[in-house]
SEFIPA-73502 format. One line per field, with one value per residue: residue number from 1; y, z, x of N, C-alpha, C, CB in turn; residue in three letters. Coordinates in steps of 0.2 Angstrom, whole numbers, plus 5000, padded with zeros to 4 digits. Atoms other than C-alpha are relative to their C-alpha. Glycine has a CB too. Layout:
N
k	(NUM/...)
n_north	(Y/...)
n_up	(Z/...)
n_east	(X/...)
ca_north	(Y/...)
ca_up	(Z/...)
ca_east	(X/...)
c_north	(Y/...)
c_up	(Z/...)
c_east	(X/...)
cb_north	(Y/...)
cb_up	(Z/...)
cb_east	(X/...)
r	(ala/...)
# end
This chain:
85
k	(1/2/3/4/5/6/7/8/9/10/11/12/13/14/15/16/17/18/19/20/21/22/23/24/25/26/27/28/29/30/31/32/33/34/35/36/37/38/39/40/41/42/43/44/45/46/47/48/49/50/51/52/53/54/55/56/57/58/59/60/61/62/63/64/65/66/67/68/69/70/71/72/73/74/75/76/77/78/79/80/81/82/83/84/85)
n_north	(5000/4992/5000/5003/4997/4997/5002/5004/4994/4996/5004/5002/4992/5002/5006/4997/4997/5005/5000/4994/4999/5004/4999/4993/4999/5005/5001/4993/4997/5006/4995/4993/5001/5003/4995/4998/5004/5008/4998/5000/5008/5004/4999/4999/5005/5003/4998/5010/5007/5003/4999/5007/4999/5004/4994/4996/5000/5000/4991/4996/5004/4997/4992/5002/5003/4994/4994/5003/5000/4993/4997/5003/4999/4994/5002/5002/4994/4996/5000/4999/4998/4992/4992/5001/4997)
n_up	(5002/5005/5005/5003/5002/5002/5006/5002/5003/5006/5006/5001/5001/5007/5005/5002/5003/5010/5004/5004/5006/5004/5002/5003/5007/5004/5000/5002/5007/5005/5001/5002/5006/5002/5000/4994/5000/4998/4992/4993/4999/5000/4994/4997/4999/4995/4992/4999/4998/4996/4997/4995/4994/4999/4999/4995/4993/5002/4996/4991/4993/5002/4995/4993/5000/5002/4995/4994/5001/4999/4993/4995/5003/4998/4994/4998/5002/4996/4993/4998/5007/5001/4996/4993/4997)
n_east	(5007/5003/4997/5004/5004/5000/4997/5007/5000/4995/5001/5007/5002/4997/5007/5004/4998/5001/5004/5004/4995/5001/5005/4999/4994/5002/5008/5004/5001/5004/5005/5002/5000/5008/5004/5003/5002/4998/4996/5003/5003/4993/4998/5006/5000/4996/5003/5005/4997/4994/5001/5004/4998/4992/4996/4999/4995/4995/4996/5001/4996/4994/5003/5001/4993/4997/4997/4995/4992/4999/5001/4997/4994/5000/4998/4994/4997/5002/4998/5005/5005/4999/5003/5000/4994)
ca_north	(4956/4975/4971/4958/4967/4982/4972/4965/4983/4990/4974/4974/4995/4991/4975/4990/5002/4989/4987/5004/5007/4993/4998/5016/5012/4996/4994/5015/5017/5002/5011/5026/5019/5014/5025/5035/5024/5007/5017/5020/5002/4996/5003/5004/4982/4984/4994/4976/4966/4971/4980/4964/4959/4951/4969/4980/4970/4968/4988/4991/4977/4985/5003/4997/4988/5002/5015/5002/5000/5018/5022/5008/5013/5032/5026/5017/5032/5044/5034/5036/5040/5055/5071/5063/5073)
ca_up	(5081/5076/5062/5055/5057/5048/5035/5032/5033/5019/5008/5009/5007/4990/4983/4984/4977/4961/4959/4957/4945/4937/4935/4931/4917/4910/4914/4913/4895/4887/4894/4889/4872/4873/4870/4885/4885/4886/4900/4911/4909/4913/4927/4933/4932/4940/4955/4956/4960/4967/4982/4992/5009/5006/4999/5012/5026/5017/5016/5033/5040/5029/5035/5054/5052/5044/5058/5071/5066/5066/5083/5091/5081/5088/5104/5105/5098/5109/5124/5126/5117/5107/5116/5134/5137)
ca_east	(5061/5060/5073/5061/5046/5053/5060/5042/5036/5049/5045/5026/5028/5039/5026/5013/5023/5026/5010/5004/5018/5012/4996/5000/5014/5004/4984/4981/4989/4980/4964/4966/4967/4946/4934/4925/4914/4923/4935/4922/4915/4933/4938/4919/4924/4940/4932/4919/4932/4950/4943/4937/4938/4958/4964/4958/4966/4981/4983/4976/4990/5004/4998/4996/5014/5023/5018/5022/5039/5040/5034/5046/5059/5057/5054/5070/5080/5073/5072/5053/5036/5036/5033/5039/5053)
c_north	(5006/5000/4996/5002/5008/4998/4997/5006/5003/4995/5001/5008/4997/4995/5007/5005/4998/4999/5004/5003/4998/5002/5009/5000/4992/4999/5008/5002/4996/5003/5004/4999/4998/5006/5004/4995/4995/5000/5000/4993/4995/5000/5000/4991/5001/5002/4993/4997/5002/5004/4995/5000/4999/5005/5005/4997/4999/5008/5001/4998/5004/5007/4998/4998/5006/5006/4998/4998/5006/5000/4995/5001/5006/5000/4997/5005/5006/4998/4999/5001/5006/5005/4997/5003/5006)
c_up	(4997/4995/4994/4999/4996/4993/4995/4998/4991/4994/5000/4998/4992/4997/5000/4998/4994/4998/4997/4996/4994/4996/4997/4993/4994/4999/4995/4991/4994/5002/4998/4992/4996/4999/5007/5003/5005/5005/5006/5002/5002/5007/5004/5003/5005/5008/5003/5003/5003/5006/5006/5005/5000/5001/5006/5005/4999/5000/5005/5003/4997/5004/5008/5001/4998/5006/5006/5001/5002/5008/5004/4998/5004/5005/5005/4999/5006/5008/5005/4996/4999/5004/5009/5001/4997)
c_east	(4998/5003/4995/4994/5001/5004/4994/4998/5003/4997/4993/4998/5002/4995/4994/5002/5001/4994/4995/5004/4999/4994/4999/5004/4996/4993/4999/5002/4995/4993/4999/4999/4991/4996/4998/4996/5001/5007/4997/4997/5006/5002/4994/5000/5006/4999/4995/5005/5008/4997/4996/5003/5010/5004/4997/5004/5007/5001/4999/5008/5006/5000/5001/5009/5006/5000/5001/5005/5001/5001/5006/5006/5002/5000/5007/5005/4998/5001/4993/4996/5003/4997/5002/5006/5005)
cb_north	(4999/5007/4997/4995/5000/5003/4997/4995/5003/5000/4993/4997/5009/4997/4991/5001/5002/4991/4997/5005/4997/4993/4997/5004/4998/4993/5001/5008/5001/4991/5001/5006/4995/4995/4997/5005/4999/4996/5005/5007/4997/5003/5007/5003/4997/5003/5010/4993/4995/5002/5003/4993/4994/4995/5003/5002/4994/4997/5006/4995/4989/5001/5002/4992/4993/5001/5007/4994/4999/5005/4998/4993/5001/5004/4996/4994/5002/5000/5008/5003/4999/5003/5002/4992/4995)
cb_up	(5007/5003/5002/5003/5005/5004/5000/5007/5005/5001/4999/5006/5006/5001/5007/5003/5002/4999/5000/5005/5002/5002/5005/5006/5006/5002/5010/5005/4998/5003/5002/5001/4998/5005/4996/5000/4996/4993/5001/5001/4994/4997/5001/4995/4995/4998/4999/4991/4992/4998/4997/4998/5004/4993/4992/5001/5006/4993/4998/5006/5000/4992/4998/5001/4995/4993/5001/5002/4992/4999/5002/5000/4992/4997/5001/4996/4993/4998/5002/5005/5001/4992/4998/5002/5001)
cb_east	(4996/5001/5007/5001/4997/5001/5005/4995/5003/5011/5003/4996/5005/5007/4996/4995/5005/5003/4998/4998/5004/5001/4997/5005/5013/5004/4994/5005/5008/5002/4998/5005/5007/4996/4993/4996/4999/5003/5002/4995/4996/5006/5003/4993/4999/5006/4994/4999/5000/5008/4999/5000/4996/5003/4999/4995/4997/5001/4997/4990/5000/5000/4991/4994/5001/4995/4997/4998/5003/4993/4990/4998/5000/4997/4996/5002/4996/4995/5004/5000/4990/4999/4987/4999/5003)
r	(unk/unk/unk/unk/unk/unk/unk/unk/unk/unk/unk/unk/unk/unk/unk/unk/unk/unk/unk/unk/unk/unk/unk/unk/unk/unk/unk/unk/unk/unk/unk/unk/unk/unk/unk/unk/unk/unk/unk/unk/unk/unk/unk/unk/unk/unk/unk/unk/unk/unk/unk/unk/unk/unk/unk/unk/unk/unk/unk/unk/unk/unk/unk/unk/unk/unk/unk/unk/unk/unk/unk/unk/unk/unk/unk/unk/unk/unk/unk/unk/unk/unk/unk/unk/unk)
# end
């Protein structure tokens, strides 16, 4: 179970690694190429709309999963929570 949830982790950390990549190395330079103007009216649309209910509990659940692996991982390692001995 903890191998499966930490391989869920690592791929869903990597899928939001690619797409801020993507959006760093393919959206950002195509905007910068607009005026001030038609940058800040760009991104002022893209802030509208990916920010909805779906994307935040997708980050929160990635985030939440990510340092529950952790912690069970370091627990096992150790032997017990951190700082119990």
């Amino acid at each position: 179970m903890a191998s499966l949830i930490l391989v869920l982790a690592v791929t869903t950390t990597g899928l939001y690694a690619g797409f801020l990549l993507t959006f760093l190395f393919v959206v950002m330079p195509g905007l910068a190429a607009l005026p001030d103007e038609g940058f800040t009216a760009a991104m002022r649309r893209i802030n509208e709309k990916v920010p909805g209910p779906g994307f935040l509990w997708r980050s929160r659940y990635a985030a939440i999963r990510s340092l529950r692996t952790f912690s069970r991982k370091r627990t096992r390692c150790t032997g017990g929570p951190p700082g119990a001995g």
